[in-house]
ROGU-427331 format. One record per atom (N, C-alpha, C, O): x, y, z; residue in three letters. Coordinates in steps of 0.05 Angstrom, whole numbers, plus 32768, in hexadecimal, padded with zeros to 4 digits. Example, Ala and Ser with C-alpha at 12.3 -4.5 7.8 and 13.67 -1.06 7.14 Angstrom:
ROGU-427331
81087F8E809CAla;80F67FA6809CAla;81087FBE809CAla;811D7FBE80A9Ala;81017FD3808ESer;81117FEB808FSer;81028001809DSer;810C801780A1Ser;
This chain:
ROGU-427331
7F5380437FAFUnk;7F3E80547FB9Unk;7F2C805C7FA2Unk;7F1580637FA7Unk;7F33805C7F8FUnk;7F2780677F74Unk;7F12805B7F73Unk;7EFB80627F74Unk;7F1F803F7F70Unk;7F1280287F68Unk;7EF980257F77Unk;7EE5801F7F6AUnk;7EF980277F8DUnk;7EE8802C7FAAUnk;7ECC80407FA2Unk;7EB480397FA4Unk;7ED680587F9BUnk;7ECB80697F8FUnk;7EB6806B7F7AUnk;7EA080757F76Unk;7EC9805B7F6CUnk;7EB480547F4CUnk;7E9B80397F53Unk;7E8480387F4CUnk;7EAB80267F62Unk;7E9080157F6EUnk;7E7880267F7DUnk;7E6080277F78Unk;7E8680307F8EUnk;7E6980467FA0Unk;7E5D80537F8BUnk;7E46805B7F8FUnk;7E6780577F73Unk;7E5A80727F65Unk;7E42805A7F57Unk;7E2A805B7F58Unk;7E4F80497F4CUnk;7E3880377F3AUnk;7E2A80287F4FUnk;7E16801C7F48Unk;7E3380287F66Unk;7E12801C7F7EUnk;7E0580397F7CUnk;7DEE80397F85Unk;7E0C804C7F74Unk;7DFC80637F7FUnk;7DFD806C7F99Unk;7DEA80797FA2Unk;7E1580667FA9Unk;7E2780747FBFUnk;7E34808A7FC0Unk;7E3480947FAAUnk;7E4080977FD3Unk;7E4B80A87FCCUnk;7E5E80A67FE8Unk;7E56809D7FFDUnk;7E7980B07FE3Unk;7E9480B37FF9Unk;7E8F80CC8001Unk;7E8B80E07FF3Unk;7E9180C9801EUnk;7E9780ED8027Unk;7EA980E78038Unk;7EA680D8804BUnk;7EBF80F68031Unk;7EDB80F5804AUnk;7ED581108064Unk;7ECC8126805FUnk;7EDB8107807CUnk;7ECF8120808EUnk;7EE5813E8090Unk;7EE481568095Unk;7EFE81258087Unk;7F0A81408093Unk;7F268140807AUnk;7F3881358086Unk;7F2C81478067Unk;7F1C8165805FUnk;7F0481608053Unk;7F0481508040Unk;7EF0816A805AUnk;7ED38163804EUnk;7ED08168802EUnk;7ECD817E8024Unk;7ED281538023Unk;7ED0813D8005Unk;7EBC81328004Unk;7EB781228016Unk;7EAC81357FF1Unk;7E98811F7FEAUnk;7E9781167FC9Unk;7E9C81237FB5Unk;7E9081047FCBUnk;7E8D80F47FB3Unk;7E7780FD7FA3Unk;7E7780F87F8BUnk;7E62810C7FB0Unk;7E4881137FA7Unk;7E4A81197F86Unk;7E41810F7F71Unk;7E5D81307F8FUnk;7E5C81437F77Unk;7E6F81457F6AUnk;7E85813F7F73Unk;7E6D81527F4BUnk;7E8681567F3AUnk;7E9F81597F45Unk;7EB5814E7F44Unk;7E95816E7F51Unk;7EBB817A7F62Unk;7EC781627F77Unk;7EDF815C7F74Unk;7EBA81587F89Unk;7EB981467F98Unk;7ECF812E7F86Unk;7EE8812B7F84Unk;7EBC81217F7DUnk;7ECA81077F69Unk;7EE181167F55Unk;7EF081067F4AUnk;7EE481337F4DUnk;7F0281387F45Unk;7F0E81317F5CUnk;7F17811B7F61Unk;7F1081467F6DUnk;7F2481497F85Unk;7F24812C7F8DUnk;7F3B812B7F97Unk;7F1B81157F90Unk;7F2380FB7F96Unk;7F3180E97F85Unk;7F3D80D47F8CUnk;7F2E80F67F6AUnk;7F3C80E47F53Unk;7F5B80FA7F4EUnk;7F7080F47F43Unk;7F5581137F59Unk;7F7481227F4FUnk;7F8381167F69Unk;7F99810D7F64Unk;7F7A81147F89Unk;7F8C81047F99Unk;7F9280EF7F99Unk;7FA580EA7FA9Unk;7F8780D77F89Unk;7F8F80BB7F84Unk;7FA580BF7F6CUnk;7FB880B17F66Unk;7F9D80D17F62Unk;7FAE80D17F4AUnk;7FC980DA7F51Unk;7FDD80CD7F49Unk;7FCB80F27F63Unk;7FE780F87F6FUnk;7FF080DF7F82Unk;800880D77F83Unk;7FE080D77F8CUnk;7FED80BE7FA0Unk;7FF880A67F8CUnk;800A80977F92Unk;7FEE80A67F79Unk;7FF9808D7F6EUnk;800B809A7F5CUnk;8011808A7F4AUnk;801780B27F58Unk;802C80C17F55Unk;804680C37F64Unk;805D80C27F5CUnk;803A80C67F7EUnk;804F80C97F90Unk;805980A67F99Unk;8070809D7F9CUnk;804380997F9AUnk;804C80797F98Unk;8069806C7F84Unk;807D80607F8AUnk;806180727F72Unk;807880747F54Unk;809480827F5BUnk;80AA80787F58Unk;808D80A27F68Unk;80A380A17F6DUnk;80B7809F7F8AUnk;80CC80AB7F90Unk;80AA808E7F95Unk;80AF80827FB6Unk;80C2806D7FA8Unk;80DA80727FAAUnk;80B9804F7F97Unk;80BF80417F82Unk;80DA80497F74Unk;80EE803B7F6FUnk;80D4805F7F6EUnk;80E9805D7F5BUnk;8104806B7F72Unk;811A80617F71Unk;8100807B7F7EUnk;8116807F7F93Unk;811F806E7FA1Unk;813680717FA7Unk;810F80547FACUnk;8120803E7FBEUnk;812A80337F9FUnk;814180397F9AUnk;811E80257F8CUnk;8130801D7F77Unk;814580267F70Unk;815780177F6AUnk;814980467F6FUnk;816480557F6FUnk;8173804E7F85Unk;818B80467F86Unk;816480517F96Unk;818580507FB4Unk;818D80327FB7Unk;81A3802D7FC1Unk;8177801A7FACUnk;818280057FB0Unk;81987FF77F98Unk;81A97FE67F9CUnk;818F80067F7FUnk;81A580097F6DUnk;81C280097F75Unk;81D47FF87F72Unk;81C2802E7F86Unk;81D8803B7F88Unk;81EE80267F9DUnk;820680227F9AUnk;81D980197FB5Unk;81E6800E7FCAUnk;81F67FEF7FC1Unk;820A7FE47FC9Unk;81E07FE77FAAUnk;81EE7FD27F9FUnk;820A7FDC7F92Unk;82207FD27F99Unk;82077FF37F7CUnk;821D7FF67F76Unk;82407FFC7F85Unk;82577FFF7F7DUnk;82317FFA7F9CUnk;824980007FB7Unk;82467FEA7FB7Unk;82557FE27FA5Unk;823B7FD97FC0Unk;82467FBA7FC5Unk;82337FBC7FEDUnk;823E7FB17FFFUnk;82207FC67FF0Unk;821C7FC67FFDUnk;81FB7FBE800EUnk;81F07FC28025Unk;81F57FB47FF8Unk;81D77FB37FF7Unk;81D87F9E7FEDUnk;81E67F9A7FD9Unk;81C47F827FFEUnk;81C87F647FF0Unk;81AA7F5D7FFCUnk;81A57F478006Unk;81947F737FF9Unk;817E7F648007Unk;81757F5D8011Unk;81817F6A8022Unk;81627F4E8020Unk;81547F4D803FUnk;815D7F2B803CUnk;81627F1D8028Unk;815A7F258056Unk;816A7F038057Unk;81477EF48052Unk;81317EF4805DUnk;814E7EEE8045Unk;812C7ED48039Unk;81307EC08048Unk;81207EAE8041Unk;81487EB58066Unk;813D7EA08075Unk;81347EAB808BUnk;813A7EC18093Unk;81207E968098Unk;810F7E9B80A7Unk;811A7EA980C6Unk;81327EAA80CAUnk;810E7EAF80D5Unk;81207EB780EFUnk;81207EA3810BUnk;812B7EA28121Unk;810E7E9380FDUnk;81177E7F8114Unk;811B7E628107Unk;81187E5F80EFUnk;81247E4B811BUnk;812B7E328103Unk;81117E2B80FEUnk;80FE7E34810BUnk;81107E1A80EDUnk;80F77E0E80D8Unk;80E87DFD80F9Unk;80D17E038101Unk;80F37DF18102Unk;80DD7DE68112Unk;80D87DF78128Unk;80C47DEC8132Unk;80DD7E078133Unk;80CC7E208143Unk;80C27E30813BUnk;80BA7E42814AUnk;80BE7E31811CUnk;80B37E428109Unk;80957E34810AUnk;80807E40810FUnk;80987E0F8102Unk;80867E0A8108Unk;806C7DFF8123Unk;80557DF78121Unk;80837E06813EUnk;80717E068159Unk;80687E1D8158Unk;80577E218169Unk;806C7E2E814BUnk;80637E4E814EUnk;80497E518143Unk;80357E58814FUnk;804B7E4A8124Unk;80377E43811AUnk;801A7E378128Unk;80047E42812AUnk;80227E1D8131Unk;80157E078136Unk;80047E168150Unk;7FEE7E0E8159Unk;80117E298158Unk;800F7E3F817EUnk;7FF07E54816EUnk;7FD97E5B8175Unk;80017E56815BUnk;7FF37E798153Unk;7FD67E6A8148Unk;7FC47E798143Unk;7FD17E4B8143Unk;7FBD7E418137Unk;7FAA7E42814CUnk;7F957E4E814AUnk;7FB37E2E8166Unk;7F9E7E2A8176Unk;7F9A7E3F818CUnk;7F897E3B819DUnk;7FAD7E5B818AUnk;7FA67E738190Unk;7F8A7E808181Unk;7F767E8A818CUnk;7F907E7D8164Unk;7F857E928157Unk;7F637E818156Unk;7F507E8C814BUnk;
């Protein structure tokens, strides 16, 4: 979103959120949008680092082995499905 932010600012745009009413206009505006990206990609880190802990812990039980990486149906109804969702889409 930052990133978002800083493009609008050098077109000479400006973000206004409606609700809570934020704008980009002004000094205070573009803090209060850079101190909430900044907490969000705070709280992101530590979302991250908590499933890395619990998936740690569960390994260390012997109980955690990962999501299954084969597919859920066999390979060739995988690919009628496909071939379905083509001349659907």
């Amino acid at each position: 979103m930052l990133n978002l932010v800083h493009e609008l600012d050098a077109k000479g745009a400006s973000l206004r959120v409606l609700e809570p009413e934020v704008t980009t206009a002004g000094d205070m505006g573009r803090m209060v949008i850079t101190v909430l990206g900044m907490v969000a990609d705070m709280e992101l880190k530590f979302i991250r680092d908590r499933q890395r802990a619990g998936i740690a812990a569960a390994k260390g039980k012997g109980v955690y082995n990962g999501r299954d990486l084969s597919p859920k149906f066999p390979p060739a109804l995988s690919r009628v499905l496909w071939v379905k969702s083509l001349a659907l889409g």
